[in-house]
PAMARTOR-760673 format. One record per residue (C-alpha): residue number from 1; residue in one letter; x, y, z. Coordinates in steps of 0.2 Angstrom, whole numbers, padded with zeros to 4 digits. Example, Ala and Ser with C-alpha at 12.3 -4.5 7.8 and 13.67 -1.06 7.14 Angstrom:
% residues 2
[1, 'a', [0062, -0022, 0039]];
[2, 's', [0068, -0005, 0036]];
END
This chain:
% residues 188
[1, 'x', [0346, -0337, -0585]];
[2, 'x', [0355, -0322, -0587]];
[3, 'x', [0367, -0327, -0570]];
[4, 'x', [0370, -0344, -0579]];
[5, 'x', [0374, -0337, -0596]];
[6, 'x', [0388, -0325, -0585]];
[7, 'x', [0394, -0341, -0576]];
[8, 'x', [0397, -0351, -0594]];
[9, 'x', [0404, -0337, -0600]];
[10, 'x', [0416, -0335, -0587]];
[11, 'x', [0422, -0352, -0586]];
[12, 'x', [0425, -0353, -0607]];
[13, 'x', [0437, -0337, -0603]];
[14, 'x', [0445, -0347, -0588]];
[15, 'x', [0446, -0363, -0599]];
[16, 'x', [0456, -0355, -0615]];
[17, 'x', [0465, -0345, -0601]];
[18, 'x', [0460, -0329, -0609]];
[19, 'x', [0463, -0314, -0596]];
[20, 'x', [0474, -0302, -0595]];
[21, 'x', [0489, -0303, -0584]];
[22, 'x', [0498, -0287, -0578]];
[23, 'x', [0517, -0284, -0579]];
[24, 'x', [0527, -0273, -0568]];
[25, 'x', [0539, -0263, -0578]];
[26, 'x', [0558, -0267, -0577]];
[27, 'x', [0566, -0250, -0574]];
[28, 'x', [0583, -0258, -0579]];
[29, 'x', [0576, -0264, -0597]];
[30, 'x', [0564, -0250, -0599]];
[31, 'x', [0571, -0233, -0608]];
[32, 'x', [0563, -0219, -0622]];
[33, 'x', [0578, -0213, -0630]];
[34, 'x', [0576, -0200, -0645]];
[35, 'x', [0587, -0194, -0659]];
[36, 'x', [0586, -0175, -0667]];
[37, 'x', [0599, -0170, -0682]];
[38, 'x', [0611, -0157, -0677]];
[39, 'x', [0615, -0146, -0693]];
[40, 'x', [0613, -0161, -0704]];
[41, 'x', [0632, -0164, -0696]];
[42, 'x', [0629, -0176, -0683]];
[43, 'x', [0613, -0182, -0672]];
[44, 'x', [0611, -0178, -0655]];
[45, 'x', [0604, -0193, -0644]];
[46, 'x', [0596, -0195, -0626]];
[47, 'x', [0586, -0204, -0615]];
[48, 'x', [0577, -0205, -0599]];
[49, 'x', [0582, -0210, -0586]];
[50, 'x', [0567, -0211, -0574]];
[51, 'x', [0554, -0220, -0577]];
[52, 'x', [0535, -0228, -0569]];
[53, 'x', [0521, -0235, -0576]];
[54, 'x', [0511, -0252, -0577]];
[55, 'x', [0506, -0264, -0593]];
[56, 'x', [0493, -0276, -0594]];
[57, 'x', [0493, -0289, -0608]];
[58, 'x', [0482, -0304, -0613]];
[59, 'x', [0491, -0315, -0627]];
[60, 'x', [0476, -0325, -0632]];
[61, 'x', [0465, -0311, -0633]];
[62, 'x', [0477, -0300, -0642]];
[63, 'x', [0474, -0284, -0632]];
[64, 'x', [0484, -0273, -0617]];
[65, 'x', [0484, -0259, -0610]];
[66, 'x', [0499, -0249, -0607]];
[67, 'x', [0502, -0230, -0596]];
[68, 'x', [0521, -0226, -0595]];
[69, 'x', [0527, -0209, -0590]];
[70, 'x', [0545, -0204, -0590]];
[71, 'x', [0554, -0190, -0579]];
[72, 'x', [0559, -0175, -0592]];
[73, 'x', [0569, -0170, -0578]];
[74, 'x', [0580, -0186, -0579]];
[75, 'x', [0584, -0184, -0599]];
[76, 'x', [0603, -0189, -0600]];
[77, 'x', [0613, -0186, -0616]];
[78, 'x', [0629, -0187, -0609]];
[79, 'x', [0633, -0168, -0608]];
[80, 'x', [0626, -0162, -0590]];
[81, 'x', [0625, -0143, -0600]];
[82, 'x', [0615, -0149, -0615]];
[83, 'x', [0603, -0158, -0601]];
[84, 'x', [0598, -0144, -0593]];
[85, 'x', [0596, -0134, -0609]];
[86, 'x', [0584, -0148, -0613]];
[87, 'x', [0573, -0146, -0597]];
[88, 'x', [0577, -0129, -0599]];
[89, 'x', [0562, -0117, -0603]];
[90, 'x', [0565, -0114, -0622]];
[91, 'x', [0563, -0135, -0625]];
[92, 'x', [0556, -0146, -0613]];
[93, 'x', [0552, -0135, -0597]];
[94, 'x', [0554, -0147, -0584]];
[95, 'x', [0548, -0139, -0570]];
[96, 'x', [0530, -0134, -0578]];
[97, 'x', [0528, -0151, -0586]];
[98, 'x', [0539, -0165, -0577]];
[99, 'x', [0531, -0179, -0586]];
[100, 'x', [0529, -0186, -0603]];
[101, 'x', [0516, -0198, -0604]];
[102, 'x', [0510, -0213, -0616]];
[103, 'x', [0495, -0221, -0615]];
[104, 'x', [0490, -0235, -0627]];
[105, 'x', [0473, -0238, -0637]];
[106, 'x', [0476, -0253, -0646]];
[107, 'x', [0487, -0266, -0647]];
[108, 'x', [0491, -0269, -0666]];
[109, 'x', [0495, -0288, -0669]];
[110, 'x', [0504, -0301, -0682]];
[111, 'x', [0500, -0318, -0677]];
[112, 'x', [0504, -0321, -0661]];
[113, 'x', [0518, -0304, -0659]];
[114, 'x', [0513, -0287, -0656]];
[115, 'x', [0520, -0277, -0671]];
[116, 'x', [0511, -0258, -0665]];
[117, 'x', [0504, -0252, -0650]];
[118, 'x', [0494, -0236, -0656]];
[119, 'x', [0491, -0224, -0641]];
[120, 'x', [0492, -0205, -0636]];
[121, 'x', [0508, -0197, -0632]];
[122, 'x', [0506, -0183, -0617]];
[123, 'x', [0520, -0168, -0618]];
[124, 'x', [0522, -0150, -0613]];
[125, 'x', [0504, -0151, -0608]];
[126, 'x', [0500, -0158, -0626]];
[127, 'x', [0492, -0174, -0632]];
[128, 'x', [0494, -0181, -0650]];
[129, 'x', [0490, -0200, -0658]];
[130, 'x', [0506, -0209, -0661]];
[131, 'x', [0511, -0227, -0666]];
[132, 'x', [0524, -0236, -0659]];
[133, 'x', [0530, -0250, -0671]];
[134, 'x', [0538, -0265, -0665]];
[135, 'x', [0555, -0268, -0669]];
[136, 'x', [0555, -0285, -0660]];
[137, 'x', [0543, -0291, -0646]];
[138, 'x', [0544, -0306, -0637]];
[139, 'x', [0540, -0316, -0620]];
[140, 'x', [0548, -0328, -0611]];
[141, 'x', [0553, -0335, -0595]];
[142, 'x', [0566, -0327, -0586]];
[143, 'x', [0579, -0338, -0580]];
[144, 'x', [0584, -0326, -0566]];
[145, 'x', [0568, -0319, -0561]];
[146, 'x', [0558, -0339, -0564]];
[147, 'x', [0543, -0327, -0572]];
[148, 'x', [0536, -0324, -0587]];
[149, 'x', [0544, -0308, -0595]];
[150, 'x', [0537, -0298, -0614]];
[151, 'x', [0545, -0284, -0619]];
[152, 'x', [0549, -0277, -0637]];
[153, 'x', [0560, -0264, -0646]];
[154, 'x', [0547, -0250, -0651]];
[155, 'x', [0549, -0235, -0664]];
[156, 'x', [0541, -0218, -0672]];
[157, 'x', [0545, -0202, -0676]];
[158, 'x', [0537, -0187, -0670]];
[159, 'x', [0534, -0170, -0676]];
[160, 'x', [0542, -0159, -0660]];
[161, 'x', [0531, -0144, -0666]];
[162, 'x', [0515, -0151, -0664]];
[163, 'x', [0519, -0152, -0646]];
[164, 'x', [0527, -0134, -0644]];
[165, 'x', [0542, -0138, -0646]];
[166, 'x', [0549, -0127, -0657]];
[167, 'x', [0567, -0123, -0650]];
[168, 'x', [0579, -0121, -0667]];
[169, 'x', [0567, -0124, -0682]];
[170, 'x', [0570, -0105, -0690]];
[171, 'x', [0590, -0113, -0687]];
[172, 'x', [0586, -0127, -0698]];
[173, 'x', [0586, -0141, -0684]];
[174, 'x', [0572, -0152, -0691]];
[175, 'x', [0555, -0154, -0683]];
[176, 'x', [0557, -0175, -0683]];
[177, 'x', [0563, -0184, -0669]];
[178, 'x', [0564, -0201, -0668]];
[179, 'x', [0560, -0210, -0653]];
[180, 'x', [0565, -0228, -0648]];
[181, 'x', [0557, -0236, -0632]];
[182, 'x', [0563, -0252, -0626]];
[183, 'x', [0552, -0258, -0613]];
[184, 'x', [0551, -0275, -0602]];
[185, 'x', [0537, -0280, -0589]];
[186, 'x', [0539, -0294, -0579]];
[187, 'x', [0521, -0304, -0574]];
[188, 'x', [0515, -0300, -0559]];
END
């Protein structure tokens, strides 16, 4: 009974096509970038540059899964002296903690499009709970790839201290930063 119960069940998951599918990140469509006031004059702004990690996303089901980790090492503002200041020690210390990572926990939905991906934000050896809200999200077939492609525009803001980074706040640089990932994974 039980085996037959598992057999129907498995074939009403393979008849509404509900399963999840895993995408491979697009390293040329996947970036966190981040934003920090300067004085209140101007805001500084980076990325990074090297990323890995793997998705996995089931549209009828509404869930995923999502592990991203990004090279502190590759952080690139523009200025090669302010970059290694930034994996420097006193901010980011690079070489004891290469990696910030993201893991999700739930995939937040509105209809059919994800609108947050709630999940647990890894750097300087520091975990916290953060929410990425969707800016945009989207699939589609790629014409140049002839696969299935769904990415979105993500955003949050993060207090910097609750991870130890604590580089100018008695200066008065502020203790937000605002990070925006854009992130594309092509079906596997």
């Amino acid at each position: 009974m039980r085996k037959s119960l598992t057999l129907l069940a498995a074939a009403a998951t393979l008849s509404t096509g509900a399963f999840a599918a895993d995408y491979a990140i697009d390293p040329t469509h996947t970036f966190a970038s981040f934003e920090i006031g300067h004085f209140g004059a101007s805001v500084n702004r980076g990325r990074f540059d090297k990323k890995e990690g793997k998705i996995s996303f089931d549209k009828a089901a509404k869930t995923g899964s999502v592990d991203v980790s990004f090279d502190v090492a590759s952080v690139n503002t523009g200025t090669p002296n302010f970059d290694k200041h930034l994996q420097s020690a006193e901010i980011l210390s690079a070489e004891k903690f290469p990696k910030a990572r993201f893991v999700s926990t739930k995939f937040q939905f509105s209809g059919d499009k994800v609108s947050a991906v709630d999940g647990n934000l890894t750097l300087l050896g520091k975990t916290q709970p953060v929410t990425l809200k969707a800016n945009q999200f989207a699939c589609y077939e790629s014409p140049m790839l002839k696969r299935e492609v769904c990415g979105g525009d993500f955003e949050t803001t993060i207090d910097r201290t609750a991870f130890g980074v604590n580089y100018g706040v008695d200066w008065g640089f502020p203790k937000n930063v605002r990070l925006v990932v854009q992130v594309e994974g092509v079906k596997q």
